[in-house]
BARO-719683 format. One record per residue: residue in one letter; chain; x, y, z of N, C-alpha, C in turn. Coordinates in nm, 2 decimals, m for minus. Example, Ala and Ser with C-alpha at 12.3 -4.5 7.8 and 13.67 -1.06 7.14 Angstrom:
# residues 2
[atom "A" "A" [1.32 m0.57 0.78] [1.23 m0.45 0.78] [1.32 m0.33 0.78]]
[atom "S" "A" [1.28 m0.22 0.71] [1.37 m0.11 0.71] [1.29 0.00 0.79]]
END
This chain:
# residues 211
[atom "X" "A" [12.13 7.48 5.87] [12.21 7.45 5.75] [12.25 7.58 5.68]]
[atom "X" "A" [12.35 7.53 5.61] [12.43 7.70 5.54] [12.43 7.68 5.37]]
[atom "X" "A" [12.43 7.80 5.30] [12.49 7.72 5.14] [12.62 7.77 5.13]]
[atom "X" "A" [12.68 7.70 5.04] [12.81 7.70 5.04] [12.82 7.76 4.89]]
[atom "X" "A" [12.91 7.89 4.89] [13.00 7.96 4.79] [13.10 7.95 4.72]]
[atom "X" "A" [13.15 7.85 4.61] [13.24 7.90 4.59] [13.30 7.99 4.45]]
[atom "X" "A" [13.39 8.11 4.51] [13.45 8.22 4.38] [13.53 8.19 4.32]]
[atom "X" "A" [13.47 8.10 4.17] [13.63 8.06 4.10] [13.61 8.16 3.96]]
[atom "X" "A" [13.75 8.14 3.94] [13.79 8.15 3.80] [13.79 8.10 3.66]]
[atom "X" "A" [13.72 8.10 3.57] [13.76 7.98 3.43] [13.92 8.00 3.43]]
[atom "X" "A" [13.96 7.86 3.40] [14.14 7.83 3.42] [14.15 7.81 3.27]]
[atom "X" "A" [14.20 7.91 3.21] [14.16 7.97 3.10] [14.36 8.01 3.06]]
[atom "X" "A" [14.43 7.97 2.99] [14.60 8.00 3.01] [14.60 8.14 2.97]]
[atom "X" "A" [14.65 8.22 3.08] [14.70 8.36 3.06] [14.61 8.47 3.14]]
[atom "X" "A" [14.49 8.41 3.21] [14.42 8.44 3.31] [14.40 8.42 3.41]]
[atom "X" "A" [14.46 8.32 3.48] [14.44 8.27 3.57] [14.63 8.22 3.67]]
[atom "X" "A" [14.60 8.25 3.74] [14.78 8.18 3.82] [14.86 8.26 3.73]]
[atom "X" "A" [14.88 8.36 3.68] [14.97 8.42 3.62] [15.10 8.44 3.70]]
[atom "X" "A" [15.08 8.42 3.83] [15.18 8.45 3.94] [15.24 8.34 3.92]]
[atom "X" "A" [15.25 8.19 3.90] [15.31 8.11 3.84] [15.40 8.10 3.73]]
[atom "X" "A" [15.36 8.24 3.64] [15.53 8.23 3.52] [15.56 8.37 3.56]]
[atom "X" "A" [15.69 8.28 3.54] [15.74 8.19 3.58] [15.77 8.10 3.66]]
[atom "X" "A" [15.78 7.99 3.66] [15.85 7.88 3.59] [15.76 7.77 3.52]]
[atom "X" "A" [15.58 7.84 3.57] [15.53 7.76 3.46] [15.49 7.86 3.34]]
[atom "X" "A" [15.42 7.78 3.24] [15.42 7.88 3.10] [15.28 7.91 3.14]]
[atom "X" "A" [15.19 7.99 3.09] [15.04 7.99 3.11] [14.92 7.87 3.08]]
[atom "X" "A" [14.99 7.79 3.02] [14.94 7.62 2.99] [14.95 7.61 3.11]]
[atom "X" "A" [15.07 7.58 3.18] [15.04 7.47 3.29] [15.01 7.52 3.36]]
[atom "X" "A" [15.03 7.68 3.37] [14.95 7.75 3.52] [14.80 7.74 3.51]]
[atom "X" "A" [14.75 7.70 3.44] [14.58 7.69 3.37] [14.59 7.58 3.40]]
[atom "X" "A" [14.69 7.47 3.44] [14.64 7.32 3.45] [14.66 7.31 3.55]]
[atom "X" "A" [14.75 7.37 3.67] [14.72 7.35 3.78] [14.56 7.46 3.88]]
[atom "X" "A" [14.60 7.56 3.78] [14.47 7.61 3.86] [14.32 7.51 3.84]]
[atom "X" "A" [14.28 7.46 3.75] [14.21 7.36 3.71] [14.18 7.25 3.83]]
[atom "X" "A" [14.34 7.19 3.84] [14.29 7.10 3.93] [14.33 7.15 4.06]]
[atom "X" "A" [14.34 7.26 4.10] [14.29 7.33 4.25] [14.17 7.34 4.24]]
[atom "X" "A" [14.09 7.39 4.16] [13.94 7.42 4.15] [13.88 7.32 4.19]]
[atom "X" "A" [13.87 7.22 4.09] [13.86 7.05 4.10] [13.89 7.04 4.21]]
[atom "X" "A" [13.97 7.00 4.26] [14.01 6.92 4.44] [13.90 7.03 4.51]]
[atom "X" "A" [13.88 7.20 4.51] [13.83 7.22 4.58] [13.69 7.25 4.61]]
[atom "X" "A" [13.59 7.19 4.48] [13.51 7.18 4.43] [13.47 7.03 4.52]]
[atom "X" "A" [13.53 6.91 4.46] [13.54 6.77 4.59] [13.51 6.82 4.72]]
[atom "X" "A" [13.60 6.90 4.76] [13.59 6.93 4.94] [13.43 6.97 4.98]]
[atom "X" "A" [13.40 7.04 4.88] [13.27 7.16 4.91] [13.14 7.05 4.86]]
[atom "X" "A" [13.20 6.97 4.80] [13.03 6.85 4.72] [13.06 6.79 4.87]]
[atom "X" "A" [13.12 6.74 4.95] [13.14 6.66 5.08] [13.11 6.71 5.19]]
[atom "X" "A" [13.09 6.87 5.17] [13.05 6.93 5.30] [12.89 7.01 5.34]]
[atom "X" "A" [12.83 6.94 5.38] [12.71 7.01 5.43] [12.67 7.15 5.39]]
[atom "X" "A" [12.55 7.13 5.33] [12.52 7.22 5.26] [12.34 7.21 5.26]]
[atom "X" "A" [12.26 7.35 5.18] [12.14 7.32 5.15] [12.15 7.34 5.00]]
[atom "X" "A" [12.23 7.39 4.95] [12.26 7.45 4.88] [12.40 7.48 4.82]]
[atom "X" "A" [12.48 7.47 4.71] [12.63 7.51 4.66] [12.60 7.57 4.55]]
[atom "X" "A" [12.70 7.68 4.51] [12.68 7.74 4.42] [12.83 7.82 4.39]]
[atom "X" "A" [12.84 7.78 4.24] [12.97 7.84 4.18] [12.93 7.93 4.12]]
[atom "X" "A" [13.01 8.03 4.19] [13.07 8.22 4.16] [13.13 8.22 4.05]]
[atom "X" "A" [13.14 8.18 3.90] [13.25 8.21 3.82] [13.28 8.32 3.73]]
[atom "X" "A" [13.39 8.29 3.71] [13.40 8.44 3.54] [13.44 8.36 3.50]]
[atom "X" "A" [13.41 8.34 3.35] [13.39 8.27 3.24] [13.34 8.12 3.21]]
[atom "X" "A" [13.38 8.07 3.16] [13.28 7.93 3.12] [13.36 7.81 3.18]]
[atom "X" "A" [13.29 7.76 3.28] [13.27 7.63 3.36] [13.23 7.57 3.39]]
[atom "X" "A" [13.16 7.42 3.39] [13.06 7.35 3.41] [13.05 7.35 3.58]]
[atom "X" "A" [12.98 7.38 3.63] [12.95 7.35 3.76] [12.93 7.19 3.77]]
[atom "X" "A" [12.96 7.14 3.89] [12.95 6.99 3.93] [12.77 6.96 3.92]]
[atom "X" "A" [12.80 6.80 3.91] [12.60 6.81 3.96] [12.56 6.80 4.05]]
[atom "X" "A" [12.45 6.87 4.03] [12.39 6.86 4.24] [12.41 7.03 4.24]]
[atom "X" "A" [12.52 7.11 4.19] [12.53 7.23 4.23] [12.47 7.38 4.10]]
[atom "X" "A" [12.45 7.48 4.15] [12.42 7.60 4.08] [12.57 7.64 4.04]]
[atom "X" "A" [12.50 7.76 3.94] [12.61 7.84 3.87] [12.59 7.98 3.86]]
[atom "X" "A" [12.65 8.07 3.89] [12.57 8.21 3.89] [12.72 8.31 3.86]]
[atom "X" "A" [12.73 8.35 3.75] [12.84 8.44 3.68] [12.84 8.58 3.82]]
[atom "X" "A" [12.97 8.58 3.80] [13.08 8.69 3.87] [13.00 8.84 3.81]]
[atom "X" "A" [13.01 8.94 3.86] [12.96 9.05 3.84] [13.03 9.19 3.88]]
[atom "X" "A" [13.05 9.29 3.83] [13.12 9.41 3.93] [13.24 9.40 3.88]]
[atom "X" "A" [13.26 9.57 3.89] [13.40 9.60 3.89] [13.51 9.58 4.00]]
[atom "X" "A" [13.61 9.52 3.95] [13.67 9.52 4.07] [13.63 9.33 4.18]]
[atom "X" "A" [13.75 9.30 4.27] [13.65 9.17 4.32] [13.59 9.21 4.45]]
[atom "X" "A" [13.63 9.33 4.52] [13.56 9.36 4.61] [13.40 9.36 4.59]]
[atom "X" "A" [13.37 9.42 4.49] [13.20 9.44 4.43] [13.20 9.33 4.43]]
[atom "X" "A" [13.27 9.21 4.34] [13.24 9.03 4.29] [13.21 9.02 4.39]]
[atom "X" "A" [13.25 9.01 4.53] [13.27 8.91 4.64] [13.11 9.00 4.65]]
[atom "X" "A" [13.10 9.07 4.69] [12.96 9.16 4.78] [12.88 9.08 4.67]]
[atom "X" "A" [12.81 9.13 4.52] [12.76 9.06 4.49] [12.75 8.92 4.49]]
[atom "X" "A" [12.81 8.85 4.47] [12.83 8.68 4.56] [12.74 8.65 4.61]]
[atom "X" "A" [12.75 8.73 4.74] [12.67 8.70 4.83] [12.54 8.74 4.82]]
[atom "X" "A" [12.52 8.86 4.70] [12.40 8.94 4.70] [12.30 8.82 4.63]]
[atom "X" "A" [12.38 8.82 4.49] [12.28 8.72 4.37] [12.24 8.57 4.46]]
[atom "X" "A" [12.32 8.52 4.49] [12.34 8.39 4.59] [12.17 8.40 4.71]]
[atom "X" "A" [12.15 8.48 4.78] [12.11 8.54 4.90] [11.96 8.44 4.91]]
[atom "X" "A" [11.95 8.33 5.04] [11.85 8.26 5.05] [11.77 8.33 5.20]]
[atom "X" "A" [11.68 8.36 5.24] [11.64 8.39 5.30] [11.65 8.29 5.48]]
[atom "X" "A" [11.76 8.36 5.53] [11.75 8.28 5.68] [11.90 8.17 5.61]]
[atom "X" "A" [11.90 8.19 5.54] [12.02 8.07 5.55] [12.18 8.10 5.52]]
[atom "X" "A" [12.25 8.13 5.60] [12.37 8.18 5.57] [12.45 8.13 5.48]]
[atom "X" "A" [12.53 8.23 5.42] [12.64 8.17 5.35] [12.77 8.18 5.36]]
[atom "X" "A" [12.85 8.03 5.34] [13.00 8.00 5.36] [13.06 8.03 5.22]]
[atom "X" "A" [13.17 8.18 5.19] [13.20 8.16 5.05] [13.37 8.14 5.05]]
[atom "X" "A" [13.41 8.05 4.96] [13.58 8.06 4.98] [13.59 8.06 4.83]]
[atom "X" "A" [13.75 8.05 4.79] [13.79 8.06 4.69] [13.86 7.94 4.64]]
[atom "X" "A" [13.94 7.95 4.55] [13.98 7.79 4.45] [14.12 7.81 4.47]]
[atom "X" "A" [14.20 7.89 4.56] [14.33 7.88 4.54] [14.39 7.82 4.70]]
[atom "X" "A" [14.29 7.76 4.79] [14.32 7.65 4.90] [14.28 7.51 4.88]]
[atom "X" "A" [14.33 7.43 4.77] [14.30 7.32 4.74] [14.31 7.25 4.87]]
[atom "X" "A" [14.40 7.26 4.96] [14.42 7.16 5.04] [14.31 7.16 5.22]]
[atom "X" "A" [14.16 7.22 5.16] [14.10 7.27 5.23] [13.99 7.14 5.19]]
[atom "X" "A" [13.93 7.05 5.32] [13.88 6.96 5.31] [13.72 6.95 5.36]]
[atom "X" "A" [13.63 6.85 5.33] [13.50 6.84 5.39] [13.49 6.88 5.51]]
[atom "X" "A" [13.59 6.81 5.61] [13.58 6.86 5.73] [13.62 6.98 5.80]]
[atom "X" "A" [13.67 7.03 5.76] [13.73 7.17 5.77] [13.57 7.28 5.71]]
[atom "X" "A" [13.51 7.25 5.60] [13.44 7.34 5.53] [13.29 7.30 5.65]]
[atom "X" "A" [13.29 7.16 5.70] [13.18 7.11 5.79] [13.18 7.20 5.92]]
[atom "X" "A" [13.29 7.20 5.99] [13.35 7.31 6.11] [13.31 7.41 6.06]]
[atom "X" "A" [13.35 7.53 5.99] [13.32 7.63 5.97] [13.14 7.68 5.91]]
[atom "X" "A" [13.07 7.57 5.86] [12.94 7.57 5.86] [12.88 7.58 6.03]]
[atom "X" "A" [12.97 7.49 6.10] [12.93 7.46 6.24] [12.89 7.58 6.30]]
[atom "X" "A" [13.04 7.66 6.31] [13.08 7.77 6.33] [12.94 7.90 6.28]]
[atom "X" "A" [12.93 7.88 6.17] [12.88 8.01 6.11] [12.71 7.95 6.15]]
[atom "X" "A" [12.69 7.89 6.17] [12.55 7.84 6.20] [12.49 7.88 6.38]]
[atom "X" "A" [12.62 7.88 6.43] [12.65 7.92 6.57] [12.64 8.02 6.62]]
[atom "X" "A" [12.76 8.10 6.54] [12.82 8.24 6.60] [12.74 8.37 6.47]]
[atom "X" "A" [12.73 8.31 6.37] [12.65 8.40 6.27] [12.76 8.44 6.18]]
[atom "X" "A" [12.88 8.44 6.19] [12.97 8.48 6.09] [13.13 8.45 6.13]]
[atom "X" "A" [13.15 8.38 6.00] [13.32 8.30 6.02] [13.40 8.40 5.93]]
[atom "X" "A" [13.53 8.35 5.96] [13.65 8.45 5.87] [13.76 8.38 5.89]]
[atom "X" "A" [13.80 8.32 5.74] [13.92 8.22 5.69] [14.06 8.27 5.71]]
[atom "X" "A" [14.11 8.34 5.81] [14.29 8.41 5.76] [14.36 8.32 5.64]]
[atom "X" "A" [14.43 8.40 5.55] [14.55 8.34 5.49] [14.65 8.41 5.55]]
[atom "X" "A" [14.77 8.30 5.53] [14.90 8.34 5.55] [14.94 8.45 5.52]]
[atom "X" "A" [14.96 8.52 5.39] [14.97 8.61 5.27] [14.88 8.78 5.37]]
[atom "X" "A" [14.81 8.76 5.47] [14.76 8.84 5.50] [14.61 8.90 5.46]]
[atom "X" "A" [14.54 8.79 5.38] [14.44 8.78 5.32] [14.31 8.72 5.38]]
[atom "X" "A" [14.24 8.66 5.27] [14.14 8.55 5.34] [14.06 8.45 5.25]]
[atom "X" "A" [14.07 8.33 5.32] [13.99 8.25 5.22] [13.90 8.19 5.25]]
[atom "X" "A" [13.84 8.24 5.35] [13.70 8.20 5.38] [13.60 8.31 5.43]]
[atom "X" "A" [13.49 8.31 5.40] [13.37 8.44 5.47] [13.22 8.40 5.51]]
[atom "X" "A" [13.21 8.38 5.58] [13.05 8.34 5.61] [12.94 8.48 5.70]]
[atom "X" "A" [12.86 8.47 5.60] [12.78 8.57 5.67] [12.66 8.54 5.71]]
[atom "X" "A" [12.59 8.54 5.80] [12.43 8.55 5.79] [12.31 8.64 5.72]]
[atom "X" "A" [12.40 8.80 5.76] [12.33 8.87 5.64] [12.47 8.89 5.53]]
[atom "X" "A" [12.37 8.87 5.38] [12.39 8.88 5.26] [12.46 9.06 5.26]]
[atom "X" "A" [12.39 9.12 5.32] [12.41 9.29 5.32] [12.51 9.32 5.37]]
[atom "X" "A" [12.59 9.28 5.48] [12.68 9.30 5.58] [12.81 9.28 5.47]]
[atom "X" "A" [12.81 9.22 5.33] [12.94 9.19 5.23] [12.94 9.36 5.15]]
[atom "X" "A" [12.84 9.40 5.19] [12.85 9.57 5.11] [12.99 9.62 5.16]]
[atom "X" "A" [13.06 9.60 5.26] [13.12 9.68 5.31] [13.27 9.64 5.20]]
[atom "X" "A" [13.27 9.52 5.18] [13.39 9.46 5.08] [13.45 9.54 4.96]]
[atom "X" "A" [13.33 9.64 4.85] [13.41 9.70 4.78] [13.49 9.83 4.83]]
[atom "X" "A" [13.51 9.87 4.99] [13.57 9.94 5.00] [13.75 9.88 5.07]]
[atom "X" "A" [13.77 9.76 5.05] [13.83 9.69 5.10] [13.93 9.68 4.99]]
[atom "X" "A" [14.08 9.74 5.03] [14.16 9.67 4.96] [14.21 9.52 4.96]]
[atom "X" "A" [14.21 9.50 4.78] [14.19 9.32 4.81] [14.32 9.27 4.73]]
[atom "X" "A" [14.37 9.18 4.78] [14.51 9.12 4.70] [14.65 9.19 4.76]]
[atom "X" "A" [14.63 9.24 4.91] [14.75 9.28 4.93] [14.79 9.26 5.09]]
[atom "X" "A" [14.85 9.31 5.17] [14.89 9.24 5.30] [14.80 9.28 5.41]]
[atom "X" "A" [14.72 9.36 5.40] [14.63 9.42 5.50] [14.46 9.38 5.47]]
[atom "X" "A" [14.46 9.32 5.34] [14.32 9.31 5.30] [14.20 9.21 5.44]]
[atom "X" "A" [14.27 9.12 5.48] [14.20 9.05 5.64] [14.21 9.16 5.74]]
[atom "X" "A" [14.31 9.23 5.73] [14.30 9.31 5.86] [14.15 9.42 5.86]]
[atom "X" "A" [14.17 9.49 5.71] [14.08 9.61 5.70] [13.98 9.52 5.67]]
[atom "X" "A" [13.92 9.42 5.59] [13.81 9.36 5.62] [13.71 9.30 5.74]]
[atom "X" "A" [13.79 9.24 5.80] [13.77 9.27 5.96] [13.70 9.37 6.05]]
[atom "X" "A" [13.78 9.47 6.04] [13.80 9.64 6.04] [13.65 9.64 5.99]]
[atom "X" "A" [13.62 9.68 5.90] [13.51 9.71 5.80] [13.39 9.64 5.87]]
[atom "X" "A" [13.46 9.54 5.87] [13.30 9.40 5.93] [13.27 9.45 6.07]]
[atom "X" "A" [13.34 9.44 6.16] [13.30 9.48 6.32] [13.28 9.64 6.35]]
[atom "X" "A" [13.32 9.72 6.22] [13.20 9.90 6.22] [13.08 9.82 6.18]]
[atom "X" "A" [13.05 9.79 6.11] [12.92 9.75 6.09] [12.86 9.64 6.23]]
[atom "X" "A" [12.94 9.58 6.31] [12.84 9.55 6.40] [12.87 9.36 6.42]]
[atom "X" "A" [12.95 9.34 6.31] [12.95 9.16 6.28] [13.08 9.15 6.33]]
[atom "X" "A" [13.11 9.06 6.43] [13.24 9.01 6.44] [13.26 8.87 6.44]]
[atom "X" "A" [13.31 8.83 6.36] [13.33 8.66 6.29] [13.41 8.56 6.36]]
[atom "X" "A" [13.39 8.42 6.41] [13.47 8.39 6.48] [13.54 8.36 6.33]]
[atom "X" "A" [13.75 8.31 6.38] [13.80 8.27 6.30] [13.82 8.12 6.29]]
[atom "X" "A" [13.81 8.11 6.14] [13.82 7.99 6.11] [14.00 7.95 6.16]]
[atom "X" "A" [14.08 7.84 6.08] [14.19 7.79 6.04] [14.25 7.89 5.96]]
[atom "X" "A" [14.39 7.90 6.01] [14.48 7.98 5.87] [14.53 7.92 5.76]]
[atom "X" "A" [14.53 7.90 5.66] [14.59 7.85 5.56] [14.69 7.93 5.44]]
[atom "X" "A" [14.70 7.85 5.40] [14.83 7.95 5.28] [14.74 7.89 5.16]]
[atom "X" "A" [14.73 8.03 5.08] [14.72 7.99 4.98] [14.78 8.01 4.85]]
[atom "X" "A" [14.72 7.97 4.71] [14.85 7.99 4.60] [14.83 8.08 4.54]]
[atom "X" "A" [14.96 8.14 4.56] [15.01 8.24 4.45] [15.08 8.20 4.37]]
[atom "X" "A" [15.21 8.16 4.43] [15.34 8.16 4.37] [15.39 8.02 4.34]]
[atom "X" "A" [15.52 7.99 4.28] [15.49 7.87 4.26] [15.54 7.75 4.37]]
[atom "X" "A" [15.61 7.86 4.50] [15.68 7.84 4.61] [15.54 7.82 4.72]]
[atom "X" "A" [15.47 7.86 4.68] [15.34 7.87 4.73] [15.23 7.71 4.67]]
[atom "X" "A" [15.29 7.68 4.57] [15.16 7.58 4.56] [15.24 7.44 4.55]]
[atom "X" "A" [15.40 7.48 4.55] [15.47 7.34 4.62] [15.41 7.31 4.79]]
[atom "X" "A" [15.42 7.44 4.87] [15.40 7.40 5.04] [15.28 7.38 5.01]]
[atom "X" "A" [15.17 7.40 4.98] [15.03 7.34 5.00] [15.01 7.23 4.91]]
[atom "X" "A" [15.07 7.16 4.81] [15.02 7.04 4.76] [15.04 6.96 4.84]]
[atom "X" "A" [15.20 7.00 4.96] [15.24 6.87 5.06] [15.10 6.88 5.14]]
[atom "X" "A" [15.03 6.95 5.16] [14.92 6.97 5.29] [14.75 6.91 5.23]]
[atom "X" "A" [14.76 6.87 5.07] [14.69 6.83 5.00] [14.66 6.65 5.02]]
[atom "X" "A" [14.57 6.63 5.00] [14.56 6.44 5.01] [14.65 6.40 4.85]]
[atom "X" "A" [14.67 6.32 4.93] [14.79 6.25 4.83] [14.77 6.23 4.68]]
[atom "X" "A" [14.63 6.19 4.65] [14.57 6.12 4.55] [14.52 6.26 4.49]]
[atom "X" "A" [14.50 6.38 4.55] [14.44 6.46 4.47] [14.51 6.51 4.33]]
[atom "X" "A" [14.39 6.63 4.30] [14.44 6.64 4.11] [14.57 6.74 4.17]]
[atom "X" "A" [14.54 6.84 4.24] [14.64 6.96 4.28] [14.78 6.88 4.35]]
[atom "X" "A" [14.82 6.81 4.40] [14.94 6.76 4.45] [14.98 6.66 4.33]]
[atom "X" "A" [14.87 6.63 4.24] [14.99 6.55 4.10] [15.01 6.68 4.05]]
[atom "X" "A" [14.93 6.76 3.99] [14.96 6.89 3.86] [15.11 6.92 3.94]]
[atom "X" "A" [15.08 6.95 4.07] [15.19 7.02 4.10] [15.33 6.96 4.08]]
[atom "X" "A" [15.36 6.80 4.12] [15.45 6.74 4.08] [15.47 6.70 3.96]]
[atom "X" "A" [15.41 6.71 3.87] [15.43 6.68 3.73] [15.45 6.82 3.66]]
[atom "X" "A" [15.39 6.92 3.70] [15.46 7.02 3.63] [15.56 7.14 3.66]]
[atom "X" "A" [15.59 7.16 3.83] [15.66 7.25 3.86] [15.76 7.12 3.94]]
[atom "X" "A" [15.72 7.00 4.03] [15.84 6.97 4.03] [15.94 6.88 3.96]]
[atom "X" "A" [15.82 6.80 3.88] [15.93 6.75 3.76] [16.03 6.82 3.71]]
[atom "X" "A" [15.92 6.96 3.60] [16.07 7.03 3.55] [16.20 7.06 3.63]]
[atom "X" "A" [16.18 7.07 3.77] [16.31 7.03 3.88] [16.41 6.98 3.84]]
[atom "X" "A" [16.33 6.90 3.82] [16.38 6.70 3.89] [16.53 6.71 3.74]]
END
């Protein structure tokens, strides 16, 4: 069995999805990041686990059933390495992803537990040239992250890079897109289950104003 990570954000307006105003105001980019979190918070309570635990900066109730352990470090390269540091259970690996692939499901998060239980270490590609998924077996092997440029087109590549000098090479997970933009969290709410919170927010607040 694995525990499962995830790195969110408090959806907090003017912190969070800023890449969204325009055309949303910082309200509603805080309400859809909300219910990305939410939907992706559901996926990870549904998927096999011994253990879950939310990564956040600033104040969030974690779900029940799961832990809570505050973001740390300058910079998110350090956040991510510690992650995995403070998190760290002895023999049990961990799956960490982030809150901006709402349309990422139990069974997708079940696979890549499979995966990382298997091979010892998974790696999520995003579209964007990023990543939204990381599983490691050692906790230590994430040191290499704050030398990783993070938030730009190369950050999967050179993390990668980084991971297999040190010795780990990850099978890859699924590619997904995730949200930045607001062109960005129209194509993924379609990829979202119908009923979820992130495919309403999305239609009620970026594509209403449309309409």
């Amino acid at each position: 069995m694995i525990q499962l990570l995830v790195m969110a954000k408090a959806p907090v307006p003017g912190r969070v999805k800023t890449r969204l105003c325009p055309p949303c105001t910082p309200e509603q980019a805080a309400m859809i990041a909300a219910a990305a979190l939410a939907d992706t918070l559901d996926a990870a309570s549904g998927a096999p686990a011994v253990r879950r635990v939310l990564v956040v900066e600033g104040a969030y109730p974690a779900p029940p059933g799961w832990e809570s352990v505050p973001q740390r470090g300058d910079g998110l390269g350090e956040r991510l390495a510690h992650a995995f540091a403070d998190t760290a259970l002895p023999g049990v690996p961990a799956l960490l992803i982030g809150m901006d692939t709402p349309q990422v499901s139990g069974a997708l998060l079940a696979a890549a537990a499979e995966a990382l239980e298997r091979d010892g270490a998974v790696f999520g590609p995003a579209e964007d040239g990023g990543w939204w998924a990381l599983g490691l077996s050692d906790p230590a092997d994430a040191d290499v992250l704050p030398g990783v440029p993070m938030s730009v087109a190369v950050t999967g590549e050179r993390t990668l890079a980084a991971l297999r000098a040190r010795g780990v090479r990850p099978t890859a997970l699924a590619c997904l897109r995730d949200v930045d933009t607001a062109a960005d969290a129209i194509m993924v709410a379609a990829d979202c289950p119908a009923r979820g919170r992130f495919p309403a927010a999305v239609t009620g607040l970026l594509l209403g104003a449309r309409a």
